[in-house]
N, C-alpha and C positions, 0 to 999 in steps of 0.2 A: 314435390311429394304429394303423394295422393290424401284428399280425406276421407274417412272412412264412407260417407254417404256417396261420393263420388263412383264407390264402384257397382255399383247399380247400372252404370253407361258399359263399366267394364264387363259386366256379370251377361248384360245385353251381345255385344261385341262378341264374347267367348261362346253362348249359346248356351251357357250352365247357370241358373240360378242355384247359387251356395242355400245348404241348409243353415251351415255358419259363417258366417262372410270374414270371419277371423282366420281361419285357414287361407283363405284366398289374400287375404291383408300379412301372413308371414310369409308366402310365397313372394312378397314383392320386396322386402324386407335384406338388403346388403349387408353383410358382415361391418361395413363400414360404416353405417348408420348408428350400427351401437357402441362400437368405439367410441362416440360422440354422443350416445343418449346411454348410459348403461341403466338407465331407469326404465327404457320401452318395456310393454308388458310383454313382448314378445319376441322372441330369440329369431335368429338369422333364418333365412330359405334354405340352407345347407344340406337339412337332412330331408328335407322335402323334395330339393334339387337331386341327392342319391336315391330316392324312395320316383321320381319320374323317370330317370335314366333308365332305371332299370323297366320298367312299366314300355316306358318306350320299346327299349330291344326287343320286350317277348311281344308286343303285340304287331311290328312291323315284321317279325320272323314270322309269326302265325300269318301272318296277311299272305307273305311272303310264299311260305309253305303251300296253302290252299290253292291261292289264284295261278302259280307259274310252277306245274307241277314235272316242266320239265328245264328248271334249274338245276343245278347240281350244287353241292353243299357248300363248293368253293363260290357259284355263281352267288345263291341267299347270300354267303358272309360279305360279300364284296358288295353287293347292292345296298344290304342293314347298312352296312357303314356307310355308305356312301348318302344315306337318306339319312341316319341319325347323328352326322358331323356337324362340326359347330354352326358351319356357314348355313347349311339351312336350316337347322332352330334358328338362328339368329335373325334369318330371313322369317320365317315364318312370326318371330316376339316380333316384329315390326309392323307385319302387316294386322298386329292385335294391337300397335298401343301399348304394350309391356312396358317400351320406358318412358313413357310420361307419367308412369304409377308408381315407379321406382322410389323409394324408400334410403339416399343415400346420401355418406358422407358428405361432409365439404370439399373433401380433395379429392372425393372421385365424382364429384359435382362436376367441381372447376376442370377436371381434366377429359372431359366428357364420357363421364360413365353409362352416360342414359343412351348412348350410341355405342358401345363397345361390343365388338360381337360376343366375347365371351362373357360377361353380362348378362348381356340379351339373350344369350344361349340356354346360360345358367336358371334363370329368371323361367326361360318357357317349361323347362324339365320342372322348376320345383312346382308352377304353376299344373302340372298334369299330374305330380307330386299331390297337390292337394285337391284336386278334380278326384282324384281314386279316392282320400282319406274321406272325401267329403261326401262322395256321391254314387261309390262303390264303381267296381270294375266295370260295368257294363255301361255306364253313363261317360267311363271313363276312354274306355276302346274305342266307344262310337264318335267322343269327340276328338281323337287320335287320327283316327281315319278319315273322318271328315277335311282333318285340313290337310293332311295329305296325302290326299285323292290326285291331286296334282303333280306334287312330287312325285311319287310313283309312278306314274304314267312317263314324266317325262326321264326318270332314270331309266326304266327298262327302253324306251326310245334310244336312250346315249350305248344303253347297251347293247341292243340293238346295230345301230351301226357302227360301232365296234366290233363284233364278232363277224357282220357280213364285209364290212370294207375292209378289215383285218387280212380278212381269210382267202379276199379276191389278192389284195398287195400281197400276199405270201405266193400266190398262181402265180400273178406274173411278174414278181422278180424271179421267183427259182423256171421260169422255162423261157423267159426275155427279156431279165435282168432290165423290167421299166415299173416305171408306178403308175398305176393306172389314173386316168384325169376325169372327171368329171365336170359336165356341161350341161347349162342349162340352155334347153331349146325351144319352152313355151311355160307363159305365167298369164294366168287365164283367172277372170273374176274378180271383186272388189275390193280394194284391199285387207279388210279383215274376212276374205276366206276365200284366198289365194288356192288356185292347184296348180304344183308347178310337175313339170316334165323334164327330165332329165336323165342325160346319155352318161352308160361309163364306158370309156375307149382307150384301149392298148393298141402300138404299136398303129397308132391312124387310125383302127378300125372300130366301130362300134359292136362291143358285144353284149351290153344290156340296155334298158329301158326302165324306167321306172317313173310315177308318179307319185305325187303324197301334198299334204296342207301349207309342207314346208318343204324349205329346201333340201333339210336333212332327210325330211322322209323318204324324197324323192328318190334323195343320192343312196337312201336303204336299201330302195324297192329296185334300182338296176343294179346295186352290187349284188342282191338274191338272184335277180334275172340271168343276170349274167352268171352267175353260178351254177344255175340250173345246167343253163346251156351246155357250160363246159363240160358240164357230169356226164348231157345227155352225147356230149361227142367224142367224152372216153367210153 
């Protein structure tokens, strides 16, 4: 359990100094804590945790909207969720320390609460929760987007090769019933920054090419290639 002078490392960490550090001290604050203190002067992260969630959707929709304005409504709603699921707040409260500040029970001590994704999940929403109450919208979006700048990059990448590797295996089961393979034929560079090259081939033959930093990218950039091709040979 944190004490209250402690979160000064935390306040550090997050990149917000609180005008009230009480806000940031309920956001850490378990339902099960006060089952066991009903004296705390301070009630559960709960409605701090409802009051993020929602903060969250509208500003990864807004991100959403602006930057990839060739989504479609189905694409935004599938990507929002896919960036505001448990697993990556939970990722995300981790790489802050969220539960080492944790505020909890005994029995969700022992049973290890301070690791629980849903938790840690909980915890990061109320924790933006009080970023907004505390430091208004604009202090609140910019540290929203800050942390994930990364997620987003690498969802739209997963989407990415989804919709290109998707759409080559639909070509060539429906005209030769095969799944197209991909191969790597060159990894070139140190290993933190790798460019790999990489073939995608049907039926023995190579009909795209692609490179990228990874291997996914790679296998992106010849299922596009290949794509092309085949348009330009209908």
């Amino acid at each position: 359990m944190a004490e209250f002078a402690e979160f000064t490392k935390l306040q550090d960490t997050l990149g917000i100094v609180f005008r009230d550090p009480a806000f940031l001290k309920q956001a850490l604050v378990h339902r099960s804590y006060l089952h066991e203190n009903s004296d705390f002067s301070l009630p559960s992260n709960e409605r701090l945790e409802f009051l993020g969630d929602s903060l969250l959707s509208f500003v990864i929709a807004e991100k959403l909207y602006k930057d990839f304005p060739d989504l479609s409504e189905g694409g935004m709603t599938k990507l929002r969720a896919a960036l505001v699921r448990k697993e990556t707040l939970a990722r995300l409260a981790s790489s802050l320390g969220l539960g080492d500040y944790l505020y909890l029970g005994r029995g969700e001590e022992a049973s290890g609460g301070r690791a629980k994704q849903s938790i840690l999940a909980a915890t990061f929403e109320a924790v933006v929760g009080a970023i907004l109450i505390d430091r208004g919208f604009a202090a609140c979006r910019n540290f929203v987007l800050r942390l994930f700048a990364g997620e987003i990059g690498k969802a739209i990448e997963e989407r990415l090769i989804a919709d290109y590797k998707s759409q080559l295996q639909e070509i060539a089961q429906a005209r030769h019933r095969v799944t197209p393979t991909y191969r790597t034929i060159k990894a070139v560079g140190p290993d933190h920054a790798k460019e790999f090259t990489v073939e995608v081939i049907v039926c023995g033959s190579v009909i795209g090419r692609g490179q990228g930093k990874s291997k996914r990218q790679a296998e992106t950039e010849a299922a596009r290639a290949a794509l092309e091709s085949l348009s330009q040979e209908q």
